[in-house]
TORKOL-785085 format. One record per residue (C-alpha): residue number from 1; residue in three letters; x, y negated, z negated. Coordinates in pm, whole numbers, plus 50000, padded with zeros to 5 digits. Example, Ala and Ser with C-alpha at 12.3 -4.5 7.8 and 13.67 -1.06 7.14 Angstrom:
2
@pos:1	code:Ala	xx:51230	yy:50450	zz:49220;
@pos:2	code:Ser	xx:51367	yy:50106	zz:49286;
// end
This chain:
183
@pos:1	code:Unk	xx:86510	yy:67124	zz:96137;
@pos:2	code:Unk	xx:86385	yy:67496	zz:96160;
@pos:3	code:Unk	xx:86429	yy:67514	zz:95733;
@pos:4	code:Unk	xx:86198	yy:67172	zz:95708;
@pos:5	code:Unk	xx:85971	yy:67319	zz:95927;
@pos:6	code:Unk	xx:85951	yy:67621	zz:95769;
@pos:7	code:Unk	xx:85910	yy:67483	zz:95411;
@pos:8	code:Unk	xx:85677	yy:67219	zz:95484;
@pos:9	code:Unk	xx:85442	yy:67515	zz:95702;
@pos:10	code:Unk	xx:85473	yy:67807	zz:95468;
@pos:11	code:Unk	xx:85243	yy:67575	zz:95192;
@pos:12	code:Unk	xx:84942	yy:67602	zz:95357;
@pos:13	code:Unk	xx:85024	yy:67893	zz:95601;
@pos:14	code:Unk	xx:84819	yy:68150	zz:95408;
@pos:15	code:Unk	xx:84474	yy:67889	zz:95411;
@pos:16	code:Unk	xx:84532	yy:67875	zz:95816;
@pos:17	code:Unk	xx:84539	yy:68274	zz:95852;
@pos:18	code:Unk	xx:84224	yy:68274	zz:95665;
@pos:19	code:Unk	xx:84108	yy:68027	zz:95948;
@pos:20	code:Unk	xx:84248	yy:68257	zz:96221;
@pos:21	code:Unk	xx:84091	yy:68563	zz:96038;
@pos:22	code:Unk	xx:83795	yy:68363	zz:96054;
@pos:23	code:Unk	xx:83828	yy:68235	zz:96432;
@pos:24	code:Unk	xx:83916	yy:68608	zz:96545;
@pos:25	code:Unk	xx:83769	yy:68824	zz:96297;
@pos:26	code:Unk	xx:84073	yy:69055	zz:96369;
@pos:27	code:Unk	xx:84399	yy:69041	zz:96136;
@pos:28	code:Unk	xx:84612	yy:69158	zz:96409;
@pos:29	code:Unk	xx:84459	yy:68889	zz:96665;
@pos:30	code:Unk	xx:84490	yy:68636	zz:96390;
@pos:31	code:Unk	xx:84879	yy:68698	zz:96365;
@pos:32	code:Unk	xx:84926	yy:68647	zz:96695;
@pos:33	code:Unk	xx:84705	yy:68339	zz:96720;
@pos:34	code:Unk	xx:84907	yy:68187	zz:96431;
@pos:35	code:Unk	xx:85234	yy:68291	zz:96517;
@pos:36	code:Unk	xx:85137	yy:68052	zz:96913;
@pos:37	code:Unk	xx:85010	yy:67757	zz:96749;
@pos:38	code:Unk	xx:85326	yy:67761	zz:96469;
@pos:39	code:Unk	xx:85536	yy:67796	zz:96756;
@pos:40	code:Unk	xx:85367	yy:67498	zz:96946;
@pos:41	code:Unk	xx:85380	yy:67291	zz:96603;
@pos:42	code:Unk	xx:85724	yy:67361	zz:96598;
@pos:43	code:Unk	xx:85791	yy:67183	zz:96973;
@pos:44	code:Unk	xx:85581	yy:66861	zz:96791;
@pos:45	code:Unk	xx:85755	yy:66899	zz:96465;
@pos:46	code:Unk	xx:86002	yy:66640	zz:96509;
@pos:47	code:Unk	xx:85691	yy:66376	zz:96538;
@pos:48	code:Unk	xx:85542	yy:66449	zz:96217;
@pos:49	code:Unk	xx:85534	yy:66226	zz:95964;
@pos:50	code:Unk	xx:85402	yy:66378	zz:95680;
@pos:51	code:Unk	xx:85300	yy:66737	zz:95546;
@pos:52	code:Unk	xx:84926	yy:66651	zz:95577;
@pos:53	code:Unk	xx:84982	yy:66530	zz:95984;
@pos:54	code:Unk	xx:85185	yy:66879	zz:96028;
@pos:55	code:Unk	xx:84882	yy:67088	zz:95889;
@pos:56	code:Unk	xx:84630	yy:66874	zz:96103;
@pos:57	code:Unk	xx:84842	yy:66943	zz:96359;
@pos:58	code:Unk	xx:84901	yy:67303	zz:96313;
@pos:59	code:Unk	xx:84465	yy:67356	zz:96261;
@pos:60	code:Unk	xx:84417	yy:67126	zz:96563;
@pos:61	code:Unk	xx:84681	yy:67376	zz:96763;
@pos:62	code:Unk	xx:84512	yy:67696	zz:96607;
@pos:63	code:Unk	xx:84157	yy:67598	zz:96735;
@pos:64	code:Unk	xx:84320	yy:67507	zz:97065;
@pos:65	code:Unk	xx:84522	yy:67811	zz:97123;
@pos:66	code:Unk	xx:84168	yy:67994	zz:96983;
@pos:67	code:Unk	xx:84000	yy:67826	zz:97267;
@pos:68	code:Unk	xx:84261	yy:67900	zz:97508;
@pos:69	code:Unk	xx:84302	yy:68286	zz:97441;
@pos:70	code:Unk	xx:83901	yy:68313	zz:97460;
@pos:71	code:Unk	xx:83865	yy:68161	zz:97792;
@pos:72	code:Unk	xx:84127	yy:68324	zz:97918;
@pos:73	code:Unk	xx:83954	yy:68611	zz:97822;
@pos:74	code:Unk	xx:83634	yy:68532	zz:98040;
@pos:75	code:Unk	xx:83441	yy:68414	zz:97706;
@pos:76	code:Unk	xx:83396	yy:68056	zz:97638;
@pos:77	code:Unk	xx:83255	yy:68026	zz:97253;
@pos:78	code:Unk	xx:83143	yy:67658	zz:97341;
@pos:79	code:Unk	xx:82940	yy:67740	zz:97621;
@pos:80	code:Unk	xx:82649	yy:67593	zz:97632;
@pos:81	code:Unk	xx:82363	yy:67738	zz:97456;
@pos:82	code:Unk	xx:82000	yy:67779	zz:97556;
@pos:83	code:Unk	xx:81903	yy:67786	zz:97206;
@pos:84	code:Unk	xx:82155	yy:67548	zz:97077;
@pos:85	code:Unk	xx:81841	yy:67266	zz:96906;
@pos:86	code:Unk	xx:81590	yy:67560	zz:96860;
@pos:87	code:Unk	xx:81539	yy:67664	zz:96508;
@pos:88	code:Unk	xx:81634	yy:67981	zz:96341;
@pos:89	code:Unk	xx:81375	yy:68237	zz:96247;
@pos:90	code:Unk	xx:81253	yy:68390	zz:95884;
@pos:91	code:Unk	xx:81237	yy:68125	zz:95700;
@pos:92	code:Unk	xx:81276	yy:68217	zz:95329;
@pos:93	code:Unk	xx:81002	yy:68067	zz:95081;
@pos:94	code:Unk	xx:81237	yy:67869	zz:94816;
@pos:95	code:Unk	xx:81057	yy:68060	zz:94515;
@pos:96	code:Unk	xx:81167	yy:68387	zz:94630;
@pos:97	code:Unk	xx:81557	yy:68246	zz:94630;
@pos:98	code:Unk	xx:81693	yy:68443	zz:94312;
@pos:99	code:Unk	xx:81959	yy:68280	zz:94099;
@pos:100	code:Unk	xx:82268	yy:68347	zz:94222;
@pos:101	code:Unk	xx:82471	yy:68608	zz:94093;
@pos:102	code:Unk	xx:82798	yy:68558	zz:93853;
@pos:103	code:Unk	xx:83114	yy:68540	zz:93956;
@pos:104	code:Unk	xx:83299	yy:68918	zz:93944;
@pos:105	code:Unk	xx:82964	yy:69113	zz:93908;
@pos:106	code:Unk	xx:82817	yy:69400	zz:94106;
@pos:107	code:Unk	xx:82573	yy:69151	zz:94261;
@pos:108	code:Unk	xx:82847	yy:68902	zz:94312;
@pos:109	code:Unk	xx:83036	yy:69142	zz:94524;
@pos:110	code:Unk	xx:82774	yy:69234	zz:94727;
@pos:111	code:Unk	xx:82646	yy:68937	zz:94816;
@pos:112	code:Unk	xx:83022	yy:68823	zz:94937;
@pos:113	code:Unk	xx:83028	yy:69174	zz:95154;
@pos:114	code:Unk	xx:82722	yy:69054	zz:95282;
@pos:115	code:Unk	xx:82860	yy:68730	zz:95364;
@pos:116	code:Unk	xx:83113	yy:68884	zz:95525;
@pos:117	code:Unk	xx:82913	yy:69121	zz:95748;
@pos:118	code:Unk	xx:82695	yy:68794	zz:95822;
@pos:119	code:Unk	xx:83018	yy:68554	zz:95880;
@pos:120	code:Unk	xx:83096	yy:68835	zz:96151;
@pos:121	code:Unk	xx:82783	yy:68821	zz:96327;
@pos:122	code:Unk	xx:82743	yy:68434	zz:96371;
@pos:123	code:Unk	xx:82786	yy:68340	zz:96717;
@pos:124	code:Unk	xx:83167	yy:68276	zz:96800;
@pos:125	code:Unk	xx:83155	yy:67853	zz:96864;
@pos:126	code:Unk	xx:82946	yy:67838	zz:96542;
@pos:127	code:Unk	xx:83178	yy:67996	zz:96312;
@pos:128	code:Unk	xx:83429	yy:67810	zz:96455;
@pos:129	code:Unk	xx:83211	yy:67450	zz:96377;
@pos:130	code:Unk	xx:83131	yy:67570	zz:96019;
@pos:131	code:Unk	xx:83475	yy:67638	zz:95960;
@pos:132	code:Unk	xx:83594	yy:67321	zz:96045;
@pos:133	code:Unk	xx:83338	yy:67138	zz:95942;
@pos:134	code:Unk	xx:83238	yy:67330	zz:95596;
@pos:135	code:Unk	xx:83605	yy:67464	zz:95507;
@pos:136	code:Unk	xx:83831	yy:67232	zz:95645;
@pos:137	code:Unk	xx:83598	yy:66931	zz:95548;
@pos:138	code:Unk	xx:83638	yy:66727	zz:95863;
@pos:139	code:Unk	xx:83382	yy:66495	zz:96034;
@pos:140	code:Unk	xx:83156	yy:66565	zz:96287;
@pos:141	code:Unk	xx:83328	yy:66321	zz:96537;
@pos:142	code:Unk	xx:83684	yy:66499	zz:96435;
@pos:143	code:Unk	xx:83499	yy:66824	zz:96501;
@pos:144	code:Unk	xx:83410	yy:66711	zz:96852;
@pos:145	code:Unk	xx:83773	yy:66609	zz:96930;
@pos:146	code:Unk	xx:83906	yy:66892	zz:96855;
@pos:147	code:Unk	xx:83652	yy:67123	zz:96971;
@pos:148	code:Unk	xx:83649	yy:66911	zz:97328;
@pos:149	code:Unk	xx:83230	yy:66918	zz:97232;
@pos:150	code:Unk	xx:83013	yy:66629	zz:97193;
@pos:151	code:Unk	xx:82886	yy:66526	zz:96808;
@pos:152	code:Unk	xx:82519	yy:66572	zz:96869;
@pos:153	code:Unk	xx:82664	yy:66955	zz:97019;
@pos:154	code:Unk	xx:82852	yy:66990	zz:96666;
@pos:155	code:Unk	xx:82597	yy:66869	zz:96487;
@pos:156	code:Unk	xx:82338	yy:67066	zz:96587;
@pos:157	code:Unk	xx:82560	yy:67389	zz:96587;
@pos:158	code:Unk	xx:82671	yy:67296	zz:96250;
@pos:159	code:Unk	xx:82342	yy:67252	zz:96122;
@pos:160	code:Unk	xx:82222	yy:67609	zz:96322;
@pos:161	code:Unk	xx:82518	yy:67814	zz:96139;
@pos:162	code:Unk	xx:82454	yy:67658	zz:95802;
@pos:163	code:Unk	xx:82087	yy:67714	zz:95813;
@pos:164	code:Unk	xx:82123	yy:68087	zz:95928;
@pos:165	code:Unk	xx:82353	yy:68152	zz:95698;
@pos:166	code:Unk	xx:82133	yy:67993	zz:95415;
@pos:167	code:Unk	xx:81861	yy:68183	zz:95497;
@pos:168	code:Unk	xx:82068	yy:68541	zz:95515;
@pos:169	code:Unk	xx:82172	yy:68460	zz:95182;
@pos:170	code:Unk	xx:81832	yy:68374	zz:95033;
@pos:171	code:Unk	xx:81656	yy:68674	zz:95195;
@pos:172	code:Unk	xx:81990	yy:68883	zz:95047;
@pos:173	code:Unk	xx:81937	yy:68720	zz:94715;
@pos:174	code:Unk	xx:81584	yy:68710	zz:94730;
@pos:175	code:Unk	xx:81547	yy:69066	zz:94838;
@pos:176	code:Unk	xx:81782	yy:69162	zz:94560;
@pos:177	code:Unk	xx:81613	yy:68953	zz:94256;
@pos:178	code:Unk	xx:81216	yy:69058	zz:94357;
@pos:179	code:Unk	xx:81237	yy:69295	zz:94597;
@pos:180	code:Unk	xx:81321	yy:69565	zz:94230;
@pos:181	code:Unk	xx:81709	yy:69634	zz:94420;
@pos:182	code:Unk	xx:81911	yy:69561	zz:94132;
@pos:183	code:Unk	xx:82280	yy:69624	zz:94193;
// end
């Protein structure tokens, strides 16, 4: 059972590390929050069906055990938010969006360290809900489940990260294309 469980896991293993990289922003904190869930997975494994139920299960356990650590830690990421419906500030004029940059050039590097450095400084329940809902591709109302949020909640947190996102990379990419900063 252990072999099975270890072939069938070590497929996708590497995408959920990205999502616990993403989750913790730490790669040390990531390995630990991977190695919990895996070994929850591996108490469930025997009811698994399929390779696509054990990596549901094993994201559902990652956000979970996410959760878990956080609160434990006195810091609840899906607390609620004051400003959770208001908009986000700075809106970016769409003419002053440049084109974006080609893939392997110095522009296209910067912009994804920029992403990065703005990925890092999203609020900790809204990087979670863009992950899930923009990486992982799942529904709203699967989002909620897991999450233990309501949909309007996701929805509107969803909607929050995308837009400030958006708008960091249009300013970035605006800044870059008008602004006379060529990289």
């Amino acid at each position: 059972m252990a072999q099975a469980f270890e072939e069938l896991i070590g497929s996708f293993m590497d995408d959920l590390y990205s999502a616990a990289i993403c989750f913790t922003l730490d790669e040390h904190l990531a390995e630990e929050l991977l190695q919990e869930a895996s070994i929850r997975a591996f108490h469930e494994f025997p009811r698994v069906q399929r390779r696509a139920d054990l990596r549901h299960l094993m994201l559902a356990l990652l956000v979970s055990t996410y959760l878990q650590r956080r609160r434990r830690q006195g810091h609840d990421p899906l607390a609620p938010d004051s400003g959770l419906y208001g908009e986000v500030e700075g809106t970016v004029p769409q003419q002053q969006v440049g084109q974006f940059p080609e893939h392997g050039t110095p522009r296209y590097r910067l912009l994804l360290n920029w992403a990065g450095h703005f990925w890092s400084q999203l609020d900790d329940g809204d990087r979670l809900v863009l992950w899930l809902a923009d990486v992982e591709r799942l529904r709203h109302r699967r989002v909620a489940e897991m999450t233990g949020l309501g949909v309007e909640e996701v929805r509107a947190r969803h909607y929050r990260a995308r837009r400030a996102l958006g708008q960091g990379a249009a300013r970035e990419l605006g800044r870059r294309a008008y602004g006379g900063v060529e990289a």
